[in-house]
C-alpha positions as CSV (number, residue, x, y, z in Angstrom):
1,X,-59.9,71.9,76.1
2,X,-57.7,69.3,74.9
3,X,-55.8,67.2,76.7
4,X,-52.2,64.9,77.4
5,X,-51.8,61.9,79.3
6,X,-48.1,62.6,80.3
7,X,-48.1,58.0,81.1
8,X,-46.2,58.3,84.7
9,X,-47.0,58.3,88.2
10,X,-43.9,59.5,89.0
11,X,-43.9,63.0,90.1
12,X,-40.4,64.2,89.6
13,X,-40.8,62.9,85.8
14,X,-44.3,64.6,85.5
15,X,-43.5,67.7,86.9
16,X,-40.2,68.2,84.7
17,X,-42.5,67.4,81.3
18,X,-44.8,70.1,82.3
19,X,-42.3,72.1,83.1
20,X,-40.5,71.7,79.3
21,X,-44.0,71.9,77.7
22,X,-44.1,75.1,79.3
23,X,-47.8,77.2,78.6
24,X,-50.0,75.1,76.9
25,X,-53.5,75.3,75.3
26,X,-54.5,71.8,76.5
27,X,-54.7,70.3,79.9
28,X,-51.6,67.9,81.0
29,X,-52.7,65.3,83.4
30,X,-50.5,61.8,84.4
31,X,-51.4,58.5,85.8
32,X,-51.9,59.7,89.3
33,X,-55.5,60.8,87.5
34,X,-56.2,57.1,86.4
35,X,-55.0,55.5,89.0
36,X,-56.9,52.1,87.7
37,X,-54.1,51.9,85.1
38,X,-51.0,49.7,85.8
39,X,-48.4,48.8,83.1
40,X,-45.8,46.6,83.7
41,X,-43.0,47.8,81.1
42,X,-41.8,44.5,79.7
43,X,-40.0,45.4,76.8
44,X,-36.4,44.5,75.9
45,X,-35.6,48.1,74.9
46,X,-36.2,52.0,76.3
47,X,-38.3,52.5,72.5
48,X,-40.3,49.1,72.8
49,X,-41.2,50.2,77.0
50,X,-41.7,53.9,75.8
51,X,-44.5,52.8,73.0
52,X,-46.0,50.4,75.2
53,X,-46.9,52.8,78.1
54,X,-47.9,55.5,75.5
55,X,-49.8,52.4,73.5
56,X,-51.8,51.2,76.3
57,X,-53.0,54.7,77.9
58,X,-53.9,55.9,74.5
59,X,-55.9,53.0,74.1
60,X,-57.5,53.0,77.6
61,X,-58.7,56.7,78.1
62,X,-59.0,57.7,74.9
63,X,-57.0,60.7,74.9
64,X,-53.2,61.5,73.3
65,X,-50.5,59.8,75.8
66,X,-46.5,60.6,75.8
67,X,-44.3,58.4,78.0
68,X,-40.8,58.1,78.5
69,X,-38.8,55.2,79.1
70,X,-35.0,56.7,80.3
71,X,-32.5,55.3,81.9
72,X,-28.5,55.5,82.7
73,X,-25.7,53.4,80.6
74,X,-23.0,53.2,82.1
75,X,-19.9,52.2,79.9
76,X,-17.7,50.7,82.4
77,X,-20.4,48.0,83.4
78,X,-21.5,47.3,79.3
79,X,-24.3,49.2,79.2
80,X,-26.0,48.8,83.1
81,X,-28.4,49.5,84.5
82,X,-30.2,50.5,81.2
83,X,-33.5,49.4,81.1
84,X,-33.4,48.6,84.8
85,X,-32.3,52.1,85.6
86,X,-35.2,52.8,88.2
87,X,-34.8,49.1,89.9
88,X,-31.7,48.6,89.7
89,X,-31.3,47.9,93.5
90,X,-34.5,46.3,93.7
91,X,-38.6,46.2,92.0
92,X,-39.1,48.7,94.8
93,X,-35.7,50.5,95.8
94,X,-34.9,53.8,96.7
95,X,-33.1,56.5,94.3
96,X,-30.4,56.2,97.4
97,X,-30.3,52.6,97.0
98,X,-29.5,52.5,93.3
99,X,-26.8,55.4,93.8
100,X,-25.4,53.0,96.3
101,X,-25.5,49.9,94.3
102,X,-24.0,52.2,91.0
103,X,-21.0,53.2,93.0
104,X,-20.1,50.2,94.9
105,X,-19.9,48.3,91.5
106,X,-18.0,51.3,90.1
107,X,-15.5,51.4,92.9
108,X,-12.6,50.1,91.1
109,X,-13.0,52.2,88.5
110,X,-10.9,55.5,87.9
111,X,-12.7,58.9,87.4
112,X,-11.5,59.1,83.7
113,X,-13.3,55.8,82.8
114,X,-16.6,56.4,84.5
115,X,-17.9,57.8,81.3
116,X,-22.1,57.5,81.0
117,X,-24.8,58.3,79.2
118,X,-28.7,59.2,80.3
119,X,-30.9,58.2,77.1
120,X,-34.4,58.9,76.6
121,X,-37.0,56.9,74.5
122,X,-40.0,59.7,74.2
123,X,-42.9,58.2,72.5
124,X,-46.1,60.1,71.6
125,X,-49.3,58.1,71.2
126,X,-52.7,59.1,69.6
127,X,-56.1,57.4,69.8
128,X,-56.1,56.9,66.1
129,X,-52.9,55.1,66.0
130,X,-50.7,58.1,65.0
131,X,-47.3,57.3,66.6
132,X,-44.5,58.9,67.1
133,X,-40.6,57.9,68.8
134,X,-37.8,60.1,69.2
135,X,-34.5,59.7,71.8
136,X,-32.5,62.1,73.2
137,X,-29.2,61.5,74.9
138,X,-27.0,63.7,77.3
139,X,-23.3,62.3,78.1
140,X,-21.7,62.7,81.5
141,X,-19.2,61.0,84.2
142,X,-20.4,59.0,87.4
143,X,-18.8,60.6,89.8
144,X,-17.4,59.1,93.2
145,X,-20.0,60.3,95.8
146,X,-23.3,61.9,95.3
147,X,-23.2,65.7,94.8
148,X,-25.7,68.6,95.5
149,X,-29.4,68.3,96.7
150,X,-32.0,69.1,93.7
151,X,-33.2,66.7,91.2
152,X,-33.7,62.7,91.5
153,X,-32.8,59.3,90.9
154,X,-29.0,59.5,89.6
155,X,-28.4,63.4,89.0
156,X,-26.1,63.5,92.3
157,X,-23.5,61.2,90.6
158,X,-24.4,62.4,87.1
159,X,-21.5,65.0,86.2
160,X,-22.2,66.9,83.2
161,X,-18.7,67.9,82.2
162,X,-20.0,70.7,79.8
163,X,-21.7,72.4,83.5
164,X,-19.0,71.5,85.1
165,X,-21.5,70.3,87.8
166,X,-23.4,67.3,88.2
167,X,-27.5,67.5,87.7
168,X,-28.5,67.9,91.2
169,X,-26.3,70.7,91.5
170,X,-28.1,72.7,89.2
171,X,-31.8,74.2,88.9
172,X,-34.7,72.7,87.6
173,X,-34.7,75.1,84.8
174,X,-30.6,74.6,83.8
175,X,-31.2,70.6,84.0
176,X,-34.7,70.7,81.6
177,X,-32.9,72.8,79.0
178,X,-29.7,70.6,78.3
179,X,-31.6,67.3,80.0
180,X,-32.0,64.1,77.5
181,X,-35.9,64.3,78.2
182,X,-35.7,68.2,77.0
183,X,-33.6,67.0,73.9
184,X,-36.6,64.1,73.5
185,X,-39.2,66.4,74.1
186,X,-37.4,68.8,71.5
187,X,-37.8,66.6,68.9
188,X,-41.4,65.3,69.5
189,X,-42.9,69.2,70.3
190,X,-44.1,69.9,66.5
191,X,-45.9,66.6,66.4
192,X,-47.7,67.2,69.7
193,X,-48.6,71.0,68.8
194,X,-49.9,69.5,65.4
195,X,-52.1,67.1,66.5
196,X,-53.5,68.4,69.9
């Protein structure tokens, strides 16, 4: 059986990719199986930190690698925290903590000008040096507090004006259909099924 490196130890993220990939004829494993692998993501950009994870565990075990690099933009603060999404509060802060840091530099802000974005870099690596990049973007609103209890990182302030909600007040299923991973992931499916 064939298998994908899925280039996260983050649960959350590994459980929502194999979740979109849905039934598969290969096995989907992540870094919590190589736990010998460390990347730091040094990149300036979601594309170049997306290509580098999926780069280095390509090259390392030997096997086809995806990985992500997504994040939040924020329009109000010129892009933040971007590329610093998950540490924004800190190298090793809490989802809470960055939720808290997000709003209390948004405080001034009216509801009508908290517009923001969540963009995904999805990059799809093969031991042969076939590569593939694609993004997908959702649009939303930071709200004022944190709302509903599913998801992680920044879905309770994440209002997706098309749901009406924000992501954490959705299921798992509603947010990986209309998610920017599940637009990514979209985009990047025919090269995966092609090649594995």
């Amino acid at each position: 059986m064939s298998t994908l490196v899925i280039a996260t130890k983050n649960d959350g993220k590994y459980s929502e990719f194999k979740k979109m990939l849905g039934p598969t004829s290969f096995e989907i494993k992540s870094l919590q199986n190589f736990p010998n692998i460390e990347i730091r993501e040094t990149g300036s950009s979601f594309d170049e930190n997306a290509l580098m994870k999926a780069k280095v565990v390509a090259k390392r075990v030997g096997l086809p690698a995806m990985a992500d690099d997504s994040g939040l933009e924020v329009q109000a603060l010129k892009g933040e925290p971007g590329i610093f999404t998950a540490r924004y509060a800190g190298q090793h802060a809490a989802d809470e903590d960055n939720i808290k840091k997000l709003l209390n530099k948004l405080r001034d802000v009216p509801s009508d000008q908290r517009q923001a974005r969540f963009v995904c870099s999805l990059a799809l690596v093969f031991p042969d040096g076939k590569i593939f990049l694609k993004k997908g973007i959702l649009e939303g609103f930071i709200t004022l507090k944190p709302r509903g209890t599913e998801g992680f990182g920044y879905d309770p302030v994440f209002f997706v004006p098309a749901l009406g909600k924000t992501l954490s007040e959705v299921s798992a299923d509603e947010k990986n259909r209309i998610s920017h991973r599940a637009k990514a992931l979209e985009k990047i499916k025919k090269h995966l099924f092609m090649y594995i």
